[in-house]
Every structure is written in C-alpha cells, then in structure tokens.
VOBAKOL-727662 format. One record per residue (C-alpha): residue number from 1; z negated, y negated, x negated. Coordinates in steps of 0.5 Angstrom, whole numbers. Layout:
(site NUM,(Z,Y,X)),
...
% end
This chain:
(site 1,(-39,-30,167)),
(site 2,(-43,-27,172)),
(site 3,(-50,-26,171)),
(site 4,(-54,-19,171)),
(site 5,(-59,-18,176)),
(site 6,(-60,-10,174)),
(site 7,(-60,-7,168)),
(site 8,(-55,0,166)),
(site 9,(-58,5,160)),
(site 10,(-51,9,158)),
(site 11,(-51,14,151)),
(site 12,(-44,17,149)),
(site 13,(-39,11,151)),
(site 14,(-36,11,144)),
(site 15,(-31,16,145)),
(site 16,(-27,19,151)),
(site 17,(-29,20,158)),
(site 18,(-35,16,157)),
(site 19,(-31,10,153)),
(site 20,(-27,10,159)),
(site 21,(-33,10,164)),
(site 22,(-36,4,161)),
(site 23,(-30,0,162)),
(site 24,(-29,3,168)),
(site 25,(-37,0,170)),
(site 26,(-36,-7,167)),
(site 27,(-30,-8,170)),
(site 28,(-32,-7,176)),
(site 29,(-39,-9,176)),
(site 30,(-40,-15,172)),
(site 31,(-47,-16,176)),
(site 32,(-49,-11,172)),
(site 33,(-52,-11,164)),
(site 34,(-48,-5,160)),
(site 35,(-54,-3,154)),
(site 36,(-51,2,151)),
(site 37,(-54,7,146)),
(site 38,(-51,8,140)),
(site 39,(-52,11,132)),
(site 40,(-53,5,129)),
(site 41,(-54,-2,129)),
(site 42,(-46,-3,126)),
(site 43,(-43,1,129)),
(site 44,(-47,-2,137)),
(site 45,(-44,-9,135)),
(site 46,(-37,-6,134)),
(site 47,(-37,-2,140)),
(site 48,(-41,-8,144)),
(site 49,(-35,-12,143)),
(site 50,(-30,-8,143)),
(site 51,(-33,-6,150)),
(site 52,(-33,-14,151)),
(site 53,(-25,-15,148)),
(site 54,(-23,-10,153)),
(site 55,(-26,-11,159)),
(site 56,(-28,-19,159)),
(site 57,(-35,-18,161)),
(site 58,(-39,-20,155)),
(site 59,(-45,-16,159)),
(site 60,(-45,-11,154)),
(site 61,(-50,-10,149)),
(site 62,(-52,-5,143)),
(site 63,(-60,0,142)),
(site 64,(-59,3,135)),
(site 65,(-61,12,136)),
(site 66,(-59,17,134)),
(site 67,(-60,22,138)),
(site 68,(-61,28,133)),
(site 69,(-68,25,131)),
(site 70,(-73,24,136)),
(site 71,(-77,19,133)),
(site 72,(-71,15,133)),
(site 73,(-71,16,141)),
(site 74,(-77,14,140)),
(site 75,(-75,8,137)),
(site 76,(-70,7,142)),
(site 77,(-74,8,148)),
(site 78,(-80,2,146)),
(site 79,(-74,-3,144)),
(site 80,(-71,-3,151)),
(site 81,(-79,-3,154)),
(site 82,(-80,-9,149)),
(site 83,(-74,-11,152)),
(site 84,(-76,-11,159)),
(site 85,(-83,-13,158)),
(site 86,(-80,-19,154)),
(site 87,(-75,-21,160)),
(site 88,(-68,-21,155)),
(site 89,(-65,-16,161)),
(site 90,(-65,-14,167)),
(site 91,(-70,-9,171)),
(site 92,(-68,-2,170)),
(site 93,(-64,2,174)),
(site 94,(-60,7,173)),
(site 95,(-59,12,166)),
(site 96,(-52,15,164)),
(site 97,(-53,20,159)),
(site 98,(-46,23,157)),
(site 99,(-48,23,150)),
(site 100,(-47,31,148)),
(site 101,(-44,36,143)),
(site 102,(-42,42,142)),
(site 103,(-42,47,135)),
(site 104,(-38,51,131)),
(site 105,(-45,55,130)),
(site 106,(-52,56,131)),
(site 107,(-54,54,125)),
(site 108,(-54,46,125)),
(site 109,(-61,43,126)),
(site 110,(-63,36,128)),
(site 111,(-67,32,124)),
(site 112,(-73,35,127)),
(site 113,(-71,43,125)),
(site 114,(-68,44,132)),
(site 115,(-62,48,133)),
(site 116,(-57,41,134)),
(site 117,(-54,43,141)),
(site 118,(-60,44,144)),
(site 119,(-65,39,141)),
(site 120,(-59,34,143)),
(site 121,(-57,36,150)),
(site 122,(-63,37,152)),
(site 123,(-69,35,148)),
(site 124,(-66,28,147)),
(site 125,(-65,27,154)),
(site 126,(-72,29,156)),
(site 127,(-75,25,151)),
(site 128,(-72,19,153)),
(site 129,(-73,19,160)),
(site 130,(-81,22,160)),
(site 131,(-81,15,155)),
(site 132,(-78,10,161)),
(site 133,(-79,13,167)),
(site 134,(-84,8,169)),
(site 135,(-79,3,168)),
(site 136,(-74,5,173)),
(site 137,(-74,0,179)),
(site 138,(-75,5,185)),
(site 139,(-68,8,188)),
(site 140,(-65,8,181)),
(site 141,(-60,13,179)),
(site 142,(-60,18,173)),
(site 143,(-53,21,172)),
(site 144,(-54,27,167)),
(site 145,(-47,30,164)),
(site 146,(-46,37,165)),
(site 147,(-41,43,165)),
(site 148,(-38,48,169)),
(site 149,(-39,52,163)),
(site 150,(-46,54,166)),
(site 151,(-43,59,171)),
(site 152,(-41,63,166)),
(site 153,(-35,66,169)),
(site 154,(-27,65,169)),
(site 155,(-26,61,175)),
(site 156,(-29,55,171)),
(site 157,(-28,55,165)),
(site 158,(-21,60,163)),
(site 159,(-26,64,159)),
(site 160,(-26,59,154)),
(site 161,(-34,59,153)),
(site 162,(-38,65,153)),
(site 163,(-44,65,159)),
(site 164,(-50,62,158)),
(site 165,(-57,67,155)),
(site 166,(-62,64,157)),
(site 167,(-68,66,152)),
(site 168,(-72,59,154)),
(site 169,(-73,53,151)),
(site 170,(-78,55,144)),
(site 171,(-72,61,143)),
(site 172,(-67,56,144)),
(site 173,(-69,51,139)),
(site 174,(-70,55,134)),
(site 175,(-63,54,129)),
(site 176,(-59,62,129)),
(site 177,(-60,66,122)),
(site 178,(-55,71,120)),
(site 179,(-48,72,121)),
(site 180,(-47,72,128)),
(site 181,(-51,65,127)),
(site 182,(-45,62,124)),
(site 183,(-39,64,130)),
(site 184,(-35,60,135)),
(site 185,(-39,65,139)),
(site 186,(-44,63,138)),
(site 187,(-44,55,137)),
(site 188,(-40,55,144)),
(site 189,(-46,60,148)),
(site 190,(-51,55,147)),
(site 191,(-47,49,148)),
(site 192,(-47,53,156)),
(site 193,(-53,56,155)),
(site 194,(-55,47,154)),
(site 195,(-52,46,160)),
(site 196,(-56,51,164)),
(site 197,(-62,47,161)),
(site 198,(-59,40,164)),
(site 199,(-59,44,171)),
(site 200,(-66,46,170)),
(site 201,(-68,39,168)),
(site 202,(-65,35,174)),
(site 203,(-69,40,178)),
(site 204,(-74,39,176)),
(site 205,(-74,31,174)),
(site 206,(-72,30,182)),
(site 207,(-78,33,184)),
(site 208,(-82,31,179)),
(site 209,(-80,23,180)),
(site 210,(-79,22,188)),
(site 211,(-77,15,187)),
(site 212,(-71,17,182)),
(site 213,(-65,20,183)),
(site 214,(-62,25,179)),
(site 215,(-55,28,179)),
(site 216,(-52,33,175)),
(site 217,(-45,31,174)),
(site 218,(-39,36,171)),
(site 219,(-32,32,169)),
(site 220,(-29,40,169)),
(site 221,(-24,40,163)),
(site 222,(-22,34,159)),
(site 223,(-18,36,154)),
(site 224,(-17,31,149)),
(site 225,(-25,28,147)),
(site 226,(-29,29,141)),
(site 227,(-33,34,144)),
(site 228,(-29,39,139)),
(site 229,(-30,36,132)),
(site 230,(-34,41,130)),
(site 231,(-29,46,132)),
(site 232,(-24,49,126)),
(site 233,(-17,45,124)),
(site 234,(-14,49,129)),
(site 235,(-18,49,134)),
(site 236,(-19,41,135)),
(site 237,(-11,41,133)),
(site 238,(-10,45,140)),
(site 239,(-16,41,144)),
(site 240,(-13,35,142)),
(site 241,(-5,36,143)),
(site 242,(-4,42,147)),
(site 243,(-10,43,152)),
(site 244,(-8,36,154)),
(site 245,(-2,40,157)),
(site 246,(-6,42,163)),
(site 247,(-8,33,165)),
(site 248,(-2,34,169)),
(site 249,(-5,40,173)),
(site 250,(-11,40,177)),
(site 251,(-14,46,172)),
(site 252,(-16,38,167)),
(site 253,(-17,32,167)),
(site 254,(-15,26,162)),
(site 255,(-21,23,158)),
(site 256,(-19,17,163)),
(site 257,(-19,20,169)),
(site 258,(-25,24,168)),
(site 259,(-29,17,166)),
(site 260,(-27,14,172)),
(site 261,(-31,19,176)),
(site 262,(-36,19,172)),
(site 263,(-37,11,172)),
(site 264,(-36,12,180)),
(site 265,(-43,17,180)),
(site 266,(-46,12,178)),
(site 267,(-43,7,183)),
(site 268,(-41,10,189)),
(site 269,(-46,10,195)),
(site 270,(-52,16,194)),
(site 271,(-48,22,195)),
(site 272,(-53,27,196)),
(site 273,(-60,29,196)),
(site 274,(-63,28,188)),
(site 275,(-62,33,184)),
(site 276,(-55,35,187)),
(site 277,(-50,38,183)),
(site 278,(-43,33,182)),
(site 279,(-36,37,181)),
(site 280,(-32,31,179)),
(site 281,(-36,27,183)),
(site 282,(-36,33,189)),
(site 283,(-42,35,191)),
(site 284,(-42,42,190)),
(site 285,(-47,49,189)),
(site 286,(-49,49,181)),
(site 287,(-49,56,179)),
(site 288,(-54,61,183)),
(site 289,(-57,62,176)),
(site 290,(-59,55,175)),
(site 291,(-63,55,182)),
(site 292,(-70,58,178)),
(site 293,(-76,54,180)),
(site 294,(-80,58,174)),
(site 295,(-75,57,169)),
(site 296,(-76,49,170)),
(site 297,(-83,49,170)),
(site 298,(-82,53,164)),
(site 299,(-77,48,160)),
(site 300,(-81,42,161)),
(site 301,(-87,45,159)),
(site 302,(-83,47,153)),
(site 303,(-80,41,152)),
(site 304,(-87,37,153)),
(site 305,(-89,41,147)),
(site 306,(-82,41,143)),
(site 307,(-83,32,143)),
(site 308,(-91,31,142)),
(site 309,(-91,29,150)),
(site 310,(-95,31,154)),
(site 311,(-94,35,161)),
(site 312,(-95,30,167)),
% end
C-alpha cells in the first residue's frame, strides 16, 4: 500500500455519483488519504471499508457530521484540524463537497431552525470551509456540487425544477409556513435557488482566498441517485427507474458516469481560473443571474452571521 502524502476531504460519498467518484479517486490515487465525512461514526466505518473492499486502497478513513447541525460541522472541522495538527494525516489539499439534498417542501428545518435545503447546501458548505481554509496547502482545489438548475430554463433542466428566487440568505433560511410552503414546487425552488448560492459562494470564496482554487461543478441530470428521497413514492419510483431511461442519450448521465467526471474535477490539471463553472467537467458560463457581485457580498456576510462567524 502506497503511503499518502496529501489529504482529500470529501462530503456525499455514501451513495450515487459521489460513492462512484470515490472509488474513482482511490483507484486512481493511491497517494492520496480519501477522509470522508459521514453521519455517524457506524456508519463512517461501514462506508470506509466499504470504500477499501471495493477499491483496494485501505487510504480511506471516516469524520463523524451530520451536516444538518452546525455544531456538528464544528465538531468536524476541529477533528480534521486536530488531525493535521497531530500529523495522523497528510496536509490538506483539496475538499470535495457533494453531500446535497432536495426537499419535498420548505417546511423542514436543520438542527439549528434553518430551512433544511438552504441550511445544508450552502450554510454547511460555508461553515466548514470558513473553519479550514487556514488549513489548505497553497494551490489546493475546492470542488463544490452544483446544478443546472440555477439557470431556470428548459434548456437545462427539462422543466423539471422551477428557476431560482433569490430573496437572500436570512429570507431563505427561514423554513416556509402555509400551504404552498408544504409543495413539490416549492421544495424544488429552493433546491434551484440553493444552487444559485453555491455560485454566489464560489465566487466569492475565489476572491476571498487567492491561494485556493474553487470550481463549481454540475454533473447535468443523473437519474437514479438519492437525491429524490424526499420526493412521493411515485415520484422516486420514476427518478429511479424511468428517468435512468434517458443514460443512453446525452440528456443524463448514469450516477457512474457522473461520478467519474466528478472525481476527474478534482484530478485533472487546473481547468480554469478559480471560481469557473464546470458542466460535466467542461468549463462553461454560469448562468448570467449567478454573476452578482452584490449578492455575493450579501450571502457571506448573511452567512457569517447565520453560523456565529465572523465576517473576514
């Protein structure tokens, strides 16, 4: 077994395109220490050997968080601190934040009171690279998941998730009351609407840390993952089985195809300038609403003040 000289921190690779884009990262870098963040500590064992029986690289190991609680990336952030203060690992350089939901409605909430689709998909991300961005080696690479979904339109998503609304961060991580609150609608607007926020957040990570590289990636559609649990029996019944139809035409890719790209974001020669938009790993324009300097200014002073940070 090779021994690492760099460190990989990696949300969402239970399942679906991220369980394939870690097997993907260890077969093909066995140099690399894969330390995934999982929700709890049983469950961090079973996937890290899981990750090592299938891959036979046993350079894999688990952090405990659920990314729903922000004391829990807390938490998290200072065990791989103490980690890399302590020398168990290599130096950190790079962060692969695929973990992501999408809900059914507005009205679920974090641990902290959050609308959940918000309070994970972007406040988790924030939260837990404000806490190490001190520990990245210079030149490392931070790919967060995004979607075609922020642009709104058919042409990227079939019409299958309404466009964002952008209201801004303290609106948005307030959980919806009402009866439209409880919608498939309205569920799905803010899972577009969060993925606007990570744009606004790359951007505005790329400025704020010169020294680390940030790309948003999209996979485009990928039938077949978990990213509908939420959804209605029928509806997870046709994310699962008939949507993964289209794999055979360039409209979706399967979870395996997906995964490979994205593990590819991570290891391929630096694509573009930090900050750049990745479409199935093709460096491409976001959507035009996503380039808003004041928006970005806005979402990480709301964010600051959402996770008791300070503003930097």
């Amino acid at each position: 077994m090779t021994e690492p000289t760099k460190t990989l921190l990696m949300t969402g690779a239970s399942r679906g395109l991220g369980r394939a884009a870690a097997e993907r990262l260890l077969r093909d870098r066995p140099d690399q220490l894969l330390l995934v963040v999982v929700r709890g500590e049983e469950a961090g064992r079973r996937v890290a050997r899981e990750l090592a029986a299938r891959t036979g690289n046993a350079n894999v190991r688990a952090v405990s968080c659920d990314l729903g609680s922000l004391a829990e990336v807390r938490v998290a952030a200072d065990a791989v601190r103490k980690l890399l203060d302590e020398r168990e690992i290599p130096p950190l350089t790079g962060f692969l934040a695929n973990a992501g939901v999408q809900m059914a409605s507005v009205t679920k909430t974090t641990a902290d009171g959050f609308e959940a689709t918000f309070g994970i998909n972007v406040l988790a991300n924030y939260l837990l690279i404000r806490l190490l961005a001190d520990r990245f080696e210079p030149g490392a690479r931070v790919v967060v998941t995004g979607s075609e979904s922020h642009f709104g339109d058919f042409r990227h998503n079939l019409g299958l998730v309404p466009a964002p609304h952008w209201t801004g961060p303290r609106s948005l991580a307030e959980p919806g009351s009402g009866p439209d609150a409880e919608t498939v609608t309205a569920g799905r607007r803010a899972y577009s609407t969060s993925k606007l926020g990570v744009q606004y957040l790359v951007h505005e990570l790329a400025r704020r840390f010169p020294k680390i590289d940030f790309y948003a990636f999209t996979p485009g559609l990928v039938p077949g993952t978990g990213l509908a649990r939420d959804a209605s029996a029928i509806q997870r019944f046709g994310f699962r089985f008939l949507l993964p139809l289209l794999w055979a035409t360039p409209i979706a890719s399967s979870p395996q195809t997906a995964g490979v790209r994205l593990a590819a974001a991570m290891t391929a020669p630096r694509p573009a300038e930090s900050g750049a938009y990745l479409d199935r790993g093709r460096v491409v324009p976001s959507s035009a609403e996503s380039y808003n300097e004041a928006r970005e200014e806005e979402l990480w002073r709301g964010a600051a003040e959402l996770c008791g940070v300070p503003v930097g």
